[in-house]
C-alpha positions as CSV (number, residue, x, y, z in Angstrom):
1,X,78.4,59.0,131.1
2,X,81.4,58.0,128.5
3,X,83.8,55.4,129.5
4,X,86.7,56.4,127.6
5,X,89.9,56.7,129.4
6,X,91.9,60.1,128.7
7,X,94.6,57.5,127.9
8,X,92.9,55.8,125.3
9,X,92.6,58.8,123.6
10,X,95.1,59.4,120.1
11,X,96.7,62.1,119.5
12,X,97.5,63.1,115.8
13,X,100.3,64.9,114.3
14,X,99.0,68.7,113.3
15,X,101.4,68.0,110.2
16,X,101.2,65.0,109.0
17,X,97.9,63.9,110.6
18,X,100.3,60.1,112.0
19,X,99.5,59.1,115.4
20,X,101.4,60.5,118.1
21,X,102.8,59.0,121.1
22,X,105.0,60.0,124.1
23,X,104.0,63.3,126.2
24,X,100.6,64.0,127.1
25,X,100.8,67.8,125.5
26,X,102.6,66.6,122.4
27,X,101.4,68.3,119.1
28,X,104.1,67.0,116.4
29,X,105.1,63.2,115.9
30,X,108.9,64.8,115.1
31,X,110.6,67.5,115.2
32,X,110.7,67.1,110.8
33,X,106.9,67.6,111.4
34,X,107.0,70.7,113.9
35,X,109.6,72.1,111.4
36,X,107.5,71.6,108.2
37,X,104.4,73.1,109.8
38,X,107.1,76.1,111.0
39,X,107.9,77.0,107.7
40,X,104.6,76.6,105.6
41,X,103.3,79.6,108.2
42,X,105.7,81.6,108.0
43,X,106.4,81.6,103.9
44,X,102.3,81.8,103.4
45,X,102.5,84.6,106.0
46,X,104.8,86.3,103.8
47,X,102.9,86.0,100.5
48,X,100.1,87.3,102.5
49,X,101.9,90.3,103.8
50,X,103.0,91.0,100.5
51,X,100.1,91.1,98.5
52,X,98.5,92.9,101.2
53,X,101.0,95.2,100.5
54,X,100.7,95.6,96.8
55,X,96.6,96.3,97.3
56,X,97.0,98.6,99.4
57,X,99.9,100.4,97.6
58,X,97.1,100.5,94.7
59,X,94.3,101.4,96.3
60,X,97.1,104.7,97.9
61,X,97.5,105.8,94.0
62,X,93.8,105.0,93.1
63,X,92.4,107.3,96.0
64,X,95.5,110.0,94.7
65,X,94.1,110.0,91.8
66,X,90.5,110.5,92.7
67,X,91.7,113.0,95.2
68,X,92.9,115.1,92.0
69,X,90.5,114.6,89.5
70,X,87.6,114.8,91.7
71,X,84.7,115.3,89.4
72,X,87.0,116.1,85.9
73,X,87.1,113.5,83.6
74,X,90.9,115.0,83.3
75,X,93.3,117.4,84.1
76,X,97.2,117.9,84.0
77,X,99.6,117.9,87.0
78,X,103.6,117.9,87.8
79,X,105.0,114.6,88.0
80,X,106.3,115.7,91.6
81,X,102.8,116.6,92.7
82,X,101.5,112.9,92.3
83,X,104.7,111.7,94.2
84,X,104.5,114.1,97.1
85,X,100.4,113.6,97.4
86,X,101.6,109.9,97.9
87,X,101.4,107.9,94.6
88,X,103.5,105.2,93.8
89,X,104.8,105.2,89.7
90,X,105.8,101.6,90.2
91,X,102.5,100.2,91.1
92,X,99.8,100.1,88.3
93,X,96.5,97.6,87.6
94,X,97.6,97.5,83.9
95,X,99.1,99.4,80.6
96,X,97.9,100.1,77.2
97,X,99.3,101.6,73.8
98,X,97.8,103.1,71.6
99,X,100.8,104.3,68.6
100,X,102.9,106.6,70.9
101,X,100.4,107.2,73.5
102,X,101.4,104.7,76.5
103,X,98.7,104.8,79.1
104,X,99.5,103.6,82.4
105,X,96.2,102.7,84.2
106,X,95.7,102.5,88.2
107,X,91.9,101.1,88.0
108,X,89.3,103.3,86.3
109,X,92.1,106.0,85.9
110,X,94.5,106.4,83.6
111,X,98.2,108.7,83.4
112,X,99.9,109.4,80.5
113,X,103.4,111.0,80.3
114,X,103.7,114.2,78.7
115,X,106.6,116.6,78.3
116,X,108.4,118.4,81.3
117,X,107.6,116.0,83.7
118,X,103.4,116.7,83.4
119,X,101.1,113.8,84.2
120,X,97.9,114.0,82.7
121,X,95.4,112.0,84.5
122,X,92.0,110.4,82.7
123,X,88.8,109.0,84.5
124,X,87.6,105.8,82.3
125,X,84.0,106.6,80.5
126,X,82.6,102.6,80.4
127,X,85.6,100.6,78.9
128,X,87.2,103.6,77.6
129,X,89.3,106.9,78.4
């Protein structure tokens, strides 16, 4: 059987890792600590929330994409049909030029911009489109 007292025991800060002393059911050796610890959750539960945001608004106009195509390598659509099927212009994984040609790229798929507000959409072939 231990020996230790419950009173012998030391507390430490969940901040700052300090001893504490006072209460019993103290977490924080000062109310600068309890407010640091505040803060880091919430701004790292932000970041999180955001970027959770952002994949998921990606992975939205990757499965719209897929949706349209399903097996063409590519086809051509109104601008307001991508919109209303739920994609997202804003979001994109990256962009590439070629001349004139400005493909915007949501993973393996590709949109270019043509004229009166079509969309044509490409699959990727390997590292291409």
């Amino acid at each position: 059987m231990n020996n230790t007292n419950i009173k012998d025991v030391v507390k430490i800060c969940l901040n700052c890792s300090k001893p504490i002393s006072g209460r019993s059911d103290k977490k924080f050796c000062s109310h600068q600590c309890r407010s640091e610890l505040s803060n880091h959750r919430k701004k790292n539960t932000k970041t999180e929330d955001l970027s959770m945001r952002i994949i998921k608004t990606l992975q939205t106009n990757r499965n719209v994409l897929e949706g349209i195509l399903k097996n063409k390598r590519q086809c051509l659509v109104d601008e307001n049909y991508l919109i209303i099927k739920g994609y997202n212009p804003v979001f994109h994984t990256h962009i590439s030029k070629e001349g004139k040609r400005e493909l915007i790229g949501c993973f393996e798929f590709g949109i270019i911009r043509c004229a009166q507000k079509k969309i044509k959409i490409i699959r990727a072939h390997g590292n291409e489109y």
